[in-house]
C-alpha positions in Angstrom: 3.9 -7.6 -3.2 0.5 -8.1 -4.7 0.4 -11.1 -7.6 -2.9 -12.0 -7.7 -5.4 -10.0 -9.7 -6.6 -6.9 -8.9 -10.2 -5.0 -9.5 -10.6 -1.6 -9.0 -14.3 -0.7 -8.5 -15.0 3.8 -10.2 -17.6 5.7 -10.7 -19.5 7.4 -13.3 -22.5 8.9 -11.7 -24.7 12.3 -11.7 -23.3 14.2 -9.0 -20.0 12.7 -8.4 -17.9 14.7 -10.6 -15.4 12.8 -13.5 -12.1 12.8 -10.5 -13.5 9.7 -9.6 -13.1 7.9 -12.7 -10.0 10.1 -13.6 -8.2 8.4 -10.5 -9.1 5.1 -11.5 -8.1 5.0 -14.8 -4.7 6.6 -13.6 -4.4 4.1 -11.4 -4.9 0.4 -13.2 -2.5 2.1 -15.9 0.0 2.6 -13.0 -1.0 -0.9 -11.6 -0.8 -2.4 -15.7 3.0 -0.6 -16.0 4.5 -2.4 -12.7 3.7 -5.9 -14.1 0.6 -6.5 -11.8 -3.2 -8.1 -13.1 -5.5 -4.9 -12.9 -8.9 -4.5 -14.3 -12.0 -2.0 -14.1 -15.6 -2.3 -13.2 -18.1 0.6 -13.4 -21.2 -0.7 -12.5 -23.5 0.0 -14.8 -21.3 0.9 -17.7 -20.2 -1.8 -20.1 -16.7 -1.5 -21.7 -17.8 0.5 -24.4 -19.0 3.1 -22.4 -16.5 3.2 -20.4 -14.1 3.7 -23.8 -16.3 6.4 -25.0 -15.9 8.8 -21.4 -12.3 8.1 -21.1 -11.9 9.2 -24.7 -12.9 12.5 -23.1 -9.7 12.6 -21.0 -7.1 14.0 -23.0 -4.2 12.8 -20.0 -1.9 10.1 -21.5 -1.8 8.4 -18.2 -5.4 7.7 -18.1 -5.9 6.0 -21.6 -7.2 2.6 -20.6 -7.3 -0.5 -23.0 -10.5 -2.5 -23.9 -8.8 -5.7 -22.3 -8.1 -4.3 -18.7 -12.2 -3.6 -18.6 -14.6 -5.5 -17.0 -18.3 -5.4 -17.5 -19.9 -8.9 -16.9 -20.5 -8.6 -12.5 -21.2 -12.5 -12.8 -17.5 -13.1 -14.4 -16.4 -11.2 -11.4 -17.8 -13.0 -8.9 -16.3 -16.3 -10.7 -12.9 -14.9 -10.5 -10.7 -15.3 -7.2 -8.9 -11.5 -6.3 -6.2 -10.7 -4.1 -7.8 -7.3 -3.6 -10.8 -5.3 -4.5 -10.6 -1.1 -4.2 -12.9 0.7 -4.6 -13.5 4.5 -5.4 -17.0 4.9 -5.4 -17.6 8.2 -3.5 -20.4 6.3 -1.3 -20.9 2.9 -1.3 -24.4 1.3 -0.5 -24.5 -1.0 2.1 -25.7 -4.2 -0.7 -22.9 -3.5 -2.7 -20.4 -3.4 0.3 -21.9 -7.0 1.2 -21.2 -8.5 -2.4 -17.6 -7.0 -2.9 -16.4 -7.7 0.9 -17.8 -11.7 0.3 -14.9 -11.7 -2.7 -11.8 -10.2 -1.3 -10.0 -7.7 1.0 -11.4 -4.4 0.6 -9.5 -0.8 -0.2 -11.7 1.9 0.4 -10.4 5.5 -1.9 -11.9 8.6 -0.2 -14.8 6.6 0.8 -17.5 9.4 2.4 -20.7 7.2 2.6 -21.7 5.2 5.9 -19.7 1.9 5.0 -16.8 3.9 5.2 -15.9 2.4 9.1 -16.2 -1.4 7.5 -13.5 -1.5 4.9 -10.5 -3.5 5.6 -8.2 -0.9 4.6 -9.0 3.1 4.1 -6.9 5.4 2.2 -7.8 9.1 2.1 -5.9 10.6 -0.7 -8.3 14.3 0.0 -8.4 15.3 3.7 -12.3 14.2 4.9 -14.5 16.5 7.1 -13.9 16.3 10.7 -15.5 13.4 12.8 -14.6 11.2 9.6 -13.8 7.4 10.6 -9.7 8.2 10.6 -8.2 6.5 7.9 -4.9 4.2 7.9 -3.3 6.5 5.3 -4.1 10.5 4.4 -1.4 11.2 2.1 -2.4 13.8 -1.1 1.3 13.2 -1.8 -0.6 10.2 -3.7 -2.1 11.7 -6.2 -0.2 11.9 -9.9 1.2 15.6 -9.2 2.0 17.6 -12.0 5.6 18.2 -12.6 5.8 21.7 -13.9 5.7 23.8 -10.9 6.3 27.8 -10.8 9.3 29.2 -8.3 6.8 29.9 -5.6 3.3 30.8 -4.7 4.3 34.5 -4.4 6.6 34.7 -7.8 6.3 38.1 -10.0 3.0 38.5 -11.5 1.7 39.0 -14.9 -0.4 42.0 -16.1 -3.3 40.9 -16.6 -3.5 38.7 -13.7 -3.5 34.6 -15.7 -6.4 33.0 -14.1 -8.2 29.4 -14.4 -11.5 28.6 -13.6 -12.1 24.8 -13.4 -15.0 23.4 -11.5 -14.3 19.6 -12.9 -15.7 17.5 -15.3 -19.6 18.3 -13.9 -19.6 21.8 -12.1 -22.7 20.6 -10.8 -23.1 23.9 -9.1 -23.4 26.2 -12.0 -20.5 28.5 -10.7 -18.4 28.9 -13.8 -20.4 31.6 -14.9 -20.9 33.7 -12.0 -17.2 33.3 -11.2 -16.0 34.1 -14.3 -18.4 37.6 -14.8 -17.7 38.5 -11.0 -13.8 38.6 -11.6 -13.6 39.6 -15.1 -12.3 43.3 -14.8 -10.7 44.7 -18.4 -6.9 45.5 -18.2 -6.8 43.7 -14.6 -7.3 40.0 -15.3 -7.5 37.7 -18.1 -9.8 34.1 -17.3 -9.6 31.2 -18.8 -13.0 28.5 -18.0 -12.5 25.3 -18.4 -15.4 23.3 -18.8 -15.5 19.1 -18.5 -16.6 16.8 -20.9 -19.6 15.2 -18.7 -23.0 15.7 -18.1 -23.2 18.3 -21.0 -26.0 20.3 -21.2 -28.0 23.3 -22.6 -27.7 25.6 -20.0 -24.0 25.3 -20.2 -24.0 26.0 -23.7 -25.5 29.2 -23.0 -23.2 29.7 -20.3 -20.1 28.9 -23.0 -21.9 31.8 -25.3 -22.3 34.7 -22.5 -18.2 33.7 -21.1 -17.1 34.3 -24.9 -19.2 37.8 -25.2 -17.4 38.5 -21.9 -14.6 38.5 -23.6 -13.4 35.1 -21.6 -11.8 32.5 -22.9 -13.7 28.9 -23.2 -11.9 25.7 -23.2 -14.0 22.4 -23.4 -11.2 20.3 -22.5 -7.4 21.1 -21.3 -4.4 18.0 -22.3 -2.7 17.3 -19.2 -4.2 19.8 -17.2 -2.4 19.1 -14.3 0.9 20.0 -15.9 -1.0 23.4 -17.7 -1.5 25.0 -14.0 1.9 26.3 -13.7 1.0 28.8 -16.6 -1.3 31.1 -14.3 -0.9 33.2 -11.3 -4.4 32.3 -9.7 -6.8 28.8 -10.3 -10.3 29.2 -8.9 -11.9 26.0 -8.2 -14.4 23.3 -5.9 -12.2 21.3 -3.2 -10.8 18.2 -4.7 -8.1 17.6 -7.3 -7.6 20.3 -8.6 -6.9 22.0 -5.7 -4.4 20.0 -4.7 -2.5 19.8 -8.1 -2.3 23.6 -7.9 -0.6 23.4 -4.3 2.1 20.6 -5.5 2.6 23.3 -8.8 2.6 26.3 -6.2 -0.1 28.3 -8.1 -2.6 30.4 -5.4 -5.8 28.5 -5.3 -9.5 30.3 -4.1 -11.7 27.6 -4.3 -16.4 28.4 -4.0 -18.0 25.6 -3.3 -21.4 24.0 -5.2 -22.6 23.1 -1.4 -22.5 22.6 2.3 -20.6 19.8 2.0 -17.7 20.6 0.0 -17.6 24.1 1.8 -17.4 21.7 5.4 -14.3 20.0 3.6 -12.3 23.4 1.9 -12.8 24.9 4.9 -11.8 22.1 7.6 -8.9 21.5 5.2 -7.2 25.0 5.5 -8.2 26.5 2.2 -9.5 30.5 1.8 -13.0 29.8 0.3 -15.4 32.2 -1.1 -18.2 30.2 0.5 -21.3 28.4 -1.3 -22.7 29.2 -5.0 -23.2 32.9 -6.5 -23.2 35.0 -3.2 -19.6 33.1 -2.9 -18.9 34.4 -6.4 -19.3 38.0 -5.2 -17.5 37.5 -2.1 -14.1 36.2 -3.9 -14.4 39.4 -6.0 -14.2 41.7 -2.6 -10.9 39.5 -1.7 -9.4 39.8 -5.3 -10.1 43.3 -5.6 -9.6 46.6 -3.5 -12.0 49.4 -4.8 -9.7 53.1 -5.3 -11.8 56.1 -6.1 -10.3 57.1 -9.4 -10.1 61.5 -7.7 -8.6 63.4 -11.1 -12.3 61.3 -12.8 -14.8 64.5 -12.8 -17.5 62.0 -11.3 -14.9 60.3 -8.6 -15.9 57.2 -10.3 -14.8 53.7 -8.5 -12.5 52.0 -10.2 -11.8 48.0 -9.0 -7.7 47.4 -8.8 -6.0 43.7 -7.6 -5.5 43.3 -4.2 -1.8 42.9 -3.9 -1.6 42.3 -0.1 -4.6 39.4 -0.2 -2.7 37.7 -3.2 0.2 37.7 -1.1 -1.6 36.6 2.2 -3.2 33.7 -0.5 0.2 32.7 -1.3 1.9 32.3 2.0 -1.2 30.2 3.0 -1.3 27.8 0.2 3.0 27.2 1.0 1.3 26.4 4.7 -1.2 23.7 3.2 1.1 22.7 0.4 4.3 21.7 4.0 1.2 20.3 5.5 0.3 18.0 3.1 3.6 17.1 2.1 3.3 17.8 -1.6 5.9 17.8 -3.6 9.0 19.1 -1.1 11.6 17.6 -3.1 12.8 20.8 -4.8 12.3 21.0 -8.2 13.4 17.1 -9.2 9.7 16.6 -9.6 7.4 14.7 -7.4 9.7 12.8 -5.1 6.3 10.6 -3.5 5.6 6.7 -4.2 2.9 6.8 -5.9 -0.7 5.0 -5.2 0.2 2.3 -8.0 3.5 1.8 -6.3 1.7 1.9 -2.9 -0.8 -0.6 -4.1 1.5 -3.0 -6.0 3.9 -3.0 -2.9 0.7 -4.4 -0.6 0.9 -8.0 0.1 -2.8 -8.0 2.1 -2.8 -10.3 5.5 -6.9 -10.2 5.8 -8.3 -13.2 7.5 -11.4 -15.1 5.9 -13.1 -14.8 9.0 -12.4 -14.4 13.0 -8.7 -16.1 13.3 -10.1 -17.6 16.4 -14.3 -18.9 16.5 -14.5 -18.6 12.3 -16.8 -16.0 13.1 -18.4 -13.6 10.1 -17.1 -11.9 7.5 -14.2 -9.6 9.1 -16.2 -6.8 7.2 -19.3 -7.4 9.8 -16.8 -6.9 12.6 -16.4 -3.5 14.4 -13.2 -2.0 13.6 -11.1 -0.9 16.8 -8.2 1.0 15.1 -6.2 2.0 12.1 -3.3 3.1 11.5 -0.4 3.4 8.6 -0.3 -0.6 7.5 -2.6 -1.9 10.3 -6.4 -2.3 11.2 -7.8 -3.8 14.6 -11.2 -5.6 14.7 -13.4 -7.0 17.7 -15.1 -10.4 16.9 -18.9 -9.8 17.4 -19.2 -13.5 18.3 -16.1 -14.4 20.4 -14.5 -10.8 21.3 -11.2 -11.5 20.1 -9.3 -8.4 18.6 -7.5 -9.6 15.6 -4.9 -7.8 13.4 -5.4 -7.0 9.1 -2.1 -6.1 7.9 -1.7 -4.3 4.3 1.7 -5.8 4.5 4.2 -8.6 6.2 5.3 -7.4 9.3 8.9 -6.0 9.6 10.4 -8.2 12.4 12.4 -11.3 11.7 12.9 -13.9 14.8 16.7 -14.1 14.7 19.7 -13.2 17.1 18.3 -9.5 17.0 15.0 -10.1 18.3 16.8 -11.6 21.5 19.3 -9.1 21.4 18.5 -6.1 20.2 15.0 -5.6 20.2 14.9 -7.3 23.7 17.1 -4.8 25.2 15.4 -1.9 23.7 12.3 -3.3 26.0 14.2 -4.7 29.3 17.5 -2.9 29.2 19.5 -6.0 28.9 20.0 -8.7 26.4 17.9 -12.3 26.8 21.1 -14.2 28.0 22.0 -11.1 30.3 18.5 -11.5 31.6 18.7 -15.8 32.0 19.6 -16.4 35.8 15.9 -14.2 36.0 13.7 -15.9 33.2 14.7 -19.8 34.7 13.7 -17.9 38.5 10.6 -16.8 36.6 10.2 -20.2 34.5 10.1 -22.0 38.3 7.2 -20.2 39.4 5.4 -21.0 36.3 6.5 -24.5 36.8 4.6 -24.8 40.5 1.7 -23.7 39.1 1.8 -26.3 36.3 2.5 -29.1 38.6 0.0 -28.0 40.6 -2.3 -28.2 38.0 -1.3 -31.5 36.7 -1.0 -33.4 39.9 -4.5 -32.9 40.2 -5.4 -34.0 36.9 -3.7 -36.3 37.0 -6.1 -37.4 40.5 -8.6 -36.9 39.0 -8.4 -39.4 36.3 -6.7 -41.7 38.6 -3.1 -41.6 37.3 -0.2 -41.6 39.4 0.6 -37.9 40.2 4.0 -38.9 41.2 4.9 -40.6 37.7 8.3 -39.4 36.9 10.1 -37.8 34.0 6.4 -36.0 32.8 7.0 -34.9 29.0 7.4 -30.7 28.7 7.1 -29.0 24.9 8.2 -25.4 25.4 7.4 -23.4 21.9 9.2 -20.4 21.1 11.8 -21.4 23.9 14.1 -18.6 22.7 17.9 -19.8 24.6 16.3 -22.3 26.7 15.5 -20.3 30.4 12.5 -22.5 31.1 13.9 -25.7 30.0 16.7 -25.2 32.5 13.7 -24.6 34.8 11.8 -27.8 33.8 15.0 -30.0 34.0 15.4 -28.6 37.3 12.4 -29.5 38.2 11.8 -33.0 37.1 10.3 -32.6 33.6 11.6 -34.0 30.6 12.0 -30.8 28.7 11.9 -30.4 24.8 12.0 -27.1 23.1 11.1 -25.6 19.8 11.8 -22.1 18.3 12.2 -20.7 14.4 15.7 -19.2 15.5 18.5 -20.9 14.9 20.8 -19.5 16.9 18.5 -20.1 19.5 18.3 -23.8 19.3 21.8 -24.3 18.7 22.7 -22.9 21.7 19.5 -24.7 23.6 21.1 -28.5 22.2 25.0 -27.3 22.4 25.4 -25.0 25.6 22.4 -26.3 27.3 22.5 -30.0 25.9 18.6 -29.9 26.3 17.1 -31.7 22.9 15.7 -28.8 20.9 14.4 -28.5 17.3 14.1 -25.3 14.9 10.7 -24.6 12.9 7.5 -22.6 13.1 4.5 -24.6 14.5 2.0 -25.5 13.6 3.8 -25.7 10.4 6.7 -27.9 11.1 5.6 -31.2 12.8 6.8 -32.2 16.3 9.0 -35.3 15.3 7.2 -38.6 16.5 10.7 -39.3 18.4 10.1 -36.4 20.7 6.3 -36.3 20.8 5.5 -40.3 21.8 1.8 -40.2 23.1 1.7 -36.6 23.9 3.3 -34.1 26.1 1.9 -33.9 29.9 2.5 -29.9 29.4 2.8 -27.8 26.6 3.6 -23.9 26.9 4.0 -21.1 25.0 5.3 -17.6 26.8 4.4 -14.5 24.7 4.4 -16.9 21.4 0.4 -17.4 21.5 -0.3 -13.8 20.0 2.5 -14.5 17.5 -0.1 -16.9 15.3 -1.9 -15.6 12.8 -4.3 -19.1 13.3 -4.8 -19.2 16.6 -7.4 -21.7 15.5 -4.7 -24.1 13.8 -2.9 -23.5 16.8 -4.8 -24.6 19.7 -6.4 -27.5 17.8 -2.9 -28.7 16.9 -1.7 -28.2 20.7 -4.9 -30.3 21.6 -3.8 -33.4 19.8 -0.2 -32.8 21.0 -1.6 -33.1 24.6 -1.8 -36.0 26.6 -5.6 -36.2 28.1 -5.5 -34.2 31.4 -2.1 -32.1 30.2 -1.7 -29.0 30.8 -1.6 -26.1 28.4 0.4 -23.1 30.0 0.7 -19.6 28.0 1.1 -16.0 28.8 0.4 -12.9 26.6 -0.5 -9.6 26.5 -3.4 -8.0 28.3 -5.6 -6.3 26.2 -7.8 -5.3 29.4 -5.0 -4.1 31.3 -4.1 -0.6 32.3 -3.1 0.5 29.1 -5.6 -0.4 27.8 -7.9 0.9 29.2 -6.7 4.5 29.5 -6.7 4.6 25.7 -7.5 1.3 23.8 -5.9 3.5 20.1 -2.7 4.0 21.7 -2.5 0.8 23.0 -2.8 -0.9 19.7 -0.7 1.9 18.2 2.0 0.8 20.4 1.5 -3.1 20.4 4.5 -4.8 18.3 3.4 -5.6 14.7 4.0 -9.2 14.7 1.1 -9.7 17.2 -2.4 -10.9 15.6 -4.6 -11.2 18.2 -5.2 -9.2 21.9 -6.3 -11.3 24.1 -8.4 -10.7 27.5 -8.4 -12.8 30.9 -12.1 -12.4 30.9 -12.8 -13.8 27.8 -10.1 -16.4 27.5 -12.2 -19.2 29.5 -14.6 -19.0 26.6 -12.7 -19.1 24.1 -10.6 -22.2 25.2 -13.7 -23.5 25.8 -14.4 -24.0 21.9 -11.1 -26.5 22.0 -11.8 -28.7 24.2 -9.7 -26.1 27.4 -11.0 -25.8 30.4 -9.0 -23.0 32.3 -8.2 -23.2 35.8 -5.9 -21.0 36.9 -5.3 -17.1 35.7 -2.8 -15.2 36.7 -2.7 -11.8 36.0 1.2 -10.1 35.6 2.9 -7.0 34.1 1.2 -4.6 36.9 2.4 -1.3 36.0 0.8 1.7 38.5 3.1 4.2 36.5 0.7 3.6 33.7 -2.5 4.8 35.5 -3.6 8.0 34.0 -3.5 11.8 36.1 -1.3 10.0 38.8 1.1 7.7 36.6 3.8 10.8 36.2 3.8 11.3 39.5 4.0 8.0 40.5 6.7 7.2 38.0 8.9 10.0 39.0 8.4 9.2 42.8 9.0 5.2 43.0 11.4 4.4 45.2 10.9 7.5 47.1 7.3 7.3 48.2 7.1 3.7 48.3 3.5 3.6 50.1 2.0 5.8 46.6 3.3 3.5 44.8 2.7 0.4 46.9 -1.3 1.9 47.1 -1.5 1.7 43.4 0.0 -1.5 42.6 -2.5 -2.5 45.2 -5.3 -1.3 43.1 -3.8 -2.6 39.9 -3.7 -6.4 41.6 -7.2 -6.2 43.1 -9.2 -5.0 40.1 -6.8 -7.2 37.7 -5.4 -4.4 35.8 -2.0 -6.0 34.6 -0.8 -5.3 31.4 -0.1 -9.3 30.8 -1.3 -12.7 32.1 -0.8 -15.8 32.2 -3.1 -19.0 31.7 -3.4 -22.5 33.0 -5.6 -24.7 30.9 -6.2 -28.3 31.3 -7.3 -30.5 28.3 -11.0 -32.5 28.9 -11.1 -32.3 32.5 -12.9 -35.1 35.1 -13.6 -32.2 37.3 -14.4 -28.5 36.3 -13.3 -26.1 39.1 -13.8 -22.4 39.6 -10.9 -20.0 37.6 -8.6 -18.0 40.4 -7.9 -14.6 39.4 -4.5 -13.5 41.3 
């Protein structure tokens, strides 16, 4: 849940319409009705200006307040935000810069080139295709009106009801030609709405001609979201409006005032007249079927409603309308949570910087992925990919995540699984004492001195301490479950301790002068500091002890036949990917130096075009398989590894990849 303040950066430009500032307003009232600290900033605009344009907007849920306004940018800058959003259409790269040095960044239908660097990106209008994919595209967002007719296809009036809105601007023009191309007496009656920005002459003109038309002129509509219901047919430009007319099941033609918004109405699904006046004329040969009027002496053409297109413009909008998920609740009402809720419900995880080097800004970072509650980034300096999270993740380390979620993965439960993890946890061991003994040689210590000191964090029920007992070590072991340790000190009667580290300090009983090897299996990508973490495990280390850890592969085989799904798939607890390439270096910068690597999880089922085939025939064709987990050992394309790291060597040797 969000508690610190919140800014939320609109717009009130030329050229960007009023739906802009609409949503805005909507949404710091939302924000200011759940408790939580909201404010506005228009650049540009001071307060008052701000109070005169909303003044303009005659919905009750976008009244703003002079105290939840912001005009000073220096006062801004002084404050400390939990989260900045901001709905700007498209922000320049020097703004970007300034808001992403003062807080996590919400992008709001974001179209400009910045769009890819925003922390978090929510598309509340579908974007044009080959758009940076958001994490959320949900319309459902948007405050839907509440009076809705029966269905898009429901009986008719004579005249035909219909609205023609083109937004606050219409910066196209197209109210005029749209209105004179459909009016047809005895066949439809139009309503034109016109917005309160922007005014000009011309459109006064253009308010005089509609009224001699015999159309009527509207300069501003209360709740106009909640007035659609009222007319069989709304004619408008893609955005708002033409999505509050699918959630209140009212046929919707949209024209478009250019390329651009004709791109998005028509990658979106919606039946568009095309661009500007020759658009006008075409949605009058959809609406209307001409019928040669024969008892006329001069077989004069008379223009008549197309009752078969209205339909076909019905059942389409119900397609969009499923697609979108707006309002499907039956007729309770919007049924959605809405973008205040959304927002207020975010507690944002963003880093300050690269979790691992302290690289930039995470804005100046390449962003891998996105998805509902999740972004990726690669560090430009170290490589690391590192997890934002819009929220805490959903996983709890307690007897289910042994249990439960462990058998979901392997089949079997962790204790059912314990005769194989202490097998495993030997290995391991060899190559640790390996490791050590030579260190140990190297510095000119006994390599045969007794009882060496083992820390095993996150040792879950204890598998590798029954390993390191059994080999010699003095084994200690830490883990945040409780179940866990109490069945690591009672069943095992190996000394254990519950806490998170780095947080809860190794008791100076336990740690003496240091530990000759620490390890961490699968905990590592658990941090959210990895930072913290390995310069807490390098004091914790004796000089020459050994630092053992496996993880993920984020080089592996999955990978790399499709790095998106990969992430999409990777549990939501883990922060950082890491890579056997790049882990040398990275060590490196705490005082590591890696000499062993050994890469695990080798998977030949995963490889792409064969994978199926080799999935389905292992066990049966053991030589295809055996051929690709060849390949996947050689060219080190295991979905996990494991790393041997020494602290301060005497001697640097070369890293084996096995």
């Amino acid at each position: 849940m969000m508690h610190g303040p919140l800014l939320v950066v609109s717009t009130l430009e030329k050229g960007c319409g009023g739906g802009h500032l609409v949503r805005s307003l909507v949404l710091v009232r939302s924000l200011r009705a759940l408790k939580a600290e909201a404010y506005l900033y228009i650049p540009g605009l001071e307060p008052q200006d701000v109070l005169a344009h909303s003044s303009l907007l005659t919905r009750p849920d976008a009244k703003i307040e002079a105290a939840w306004l912001i005009g000073d940018r220096e006062s801004i800058r002084k404050r400390r935000w939990e989260g900045i959003i901001l709905d700007r259409f498209r922000t320049a790269s020097d703004e970007f810069a300034h808001w992403a040095a003062l807080a996590p960044l919400i992008g709001i239908d974001e179209g400009g080139p910045q769009r890819e660097r925003f922390d978090f990106l929510m598309d509340l209008l579908p974007g044009p295709p080959g758009r940076v994919p958001p994490n959320i595209l949900a319309p459902s967002l948007l405050p839907l009106p509440k009076n809705r007719r029966p269905s898009f296809n429901a009986p008719r009036r004579e005249p035909l009801k219909i609205l023609v809105s083109f937004g606050a601007e219409d910066p196209g023009g197209l109210t005029l030609p749209v209105c004179l191309a459909l009016k047809v007496p005895g066949q439809t009656e139009i309503t034109a709405l016109f917005g309160g920005f922007h005014k000009t002459d011309m459109k006064e003109q253009h308010r005089a001609t509609l009224a001699d038309a015999g159309i009527q002129v509207v300069a501003g509509m209360a709740e106009l979201r909640e007035q659609l219901a009222c007319y069989d047919l709304v004619i408008t430009h893609f955005g708002l409006t033409a999505f509050e007319s699918l959630a209140a099941r009212v046929p919707v033609l949209l024209l478009s005032p250019g390329a651009y918004h004709e791109k998005l109405a028509v990658h979106t699904g919606f039946m568009s007249g095309g661009i500007g006046e020759k658009g006008a004329r075409r949605l009058r040969r959809i609406l209307y079927t001409a019928v040669l009027d024969r008892p006329h002496p001069k077989n004069r053409k008379f223009l008549h409603l197309n009752d078969e297109a209205l339909t076909a413009l019905g059942d389409r909008c119900e397609r969009l309308r499923v697609r979108y998920g707006l309002n499907l609740s039956g007729d309770a009402g919007p049924s959605s949570q809405g973008l205040g809720e959304l927002v207020k419900s975010y507690t944002l995880r963003v880093p300050a910087a690269c979790p691992l080097c302290g690289g930039a800004l995470p804005a100046q970072d390449p962003v891998c992925a996105r998805f509902q509650d999740r972004t990726y980034r690669r560090c430009r300096r170290c490589g690391m990919v590192y997890l934002l999270r819009s929220t805490a993740p959903p996983i709890e380390y307690g007897e289910d995540y042994f249990f439960s979620f462990y058998k979901q993965q392997y089949g079997k439960t962790y204790l059912e699984d314990f005769p194989n993890l202490v097998q495993y946890g030997k290995k391991r061991l060899r190559y640790s004492k390996q490791i050590l003994g030579r260190s140990r040689r190297n510095r000119g210590t006994d390599p045969s001195t007794p009882q060496a000191q083992l820390l095993d964090i996150g040792c879950a029920y204890g598998p590798f301490l029954v390993a390191a007992q059994e080999e010699g070590f003095l084994p200690f072991g830490m883990d945040p479950a409780e179940d866990a340790v109490r069945y690591v000190q009672e069943e095992l009667h190996i000394p254990a301790f519950r806490g998170f580290f780095p947080e809860t300090p190794v008791p100076e009983e336990i740690r003496g002068p240091g530990f000759d090897l620490i390890s961490l299996w699968y905990v590592l990508e658990h941090f959210e500091r990895p930072d913290v973490v390995l310069t807490e495990l390098y004091r914790l280390l004796k000089p020459g002890g050994v630092l053992a850890f496996s993880t993920p592969s984020a080089s592996g085989i999955s990978g790399r036949r499709s790095f998106p799904k990969f992430l999409e798939q990777s549990p939501q607890d883990h922060w950082t990917l890491w890579s056997p390439a790049r882990t040398g270096s990275m060590l490196k910068r705490f005082g590591f130096h890696v000499k062993k690597v050994v890469i695990s999880g080798h998977h030949p089922e995963r490889f792409p075009l064969v994978g199926r085939f080799l999935s389905e025939a292992r066990g049966k064709k053991p030589r295809v398989y055996g051929l690709f987990l060849w390949i996947s050992r050689v060219f080190h394309l295991g979905d996990t590894f494991e790393v041997y790291a020494i602290k301060k060597p005497a001697v640097k040797e070369r890293t084996v990849m096995q």
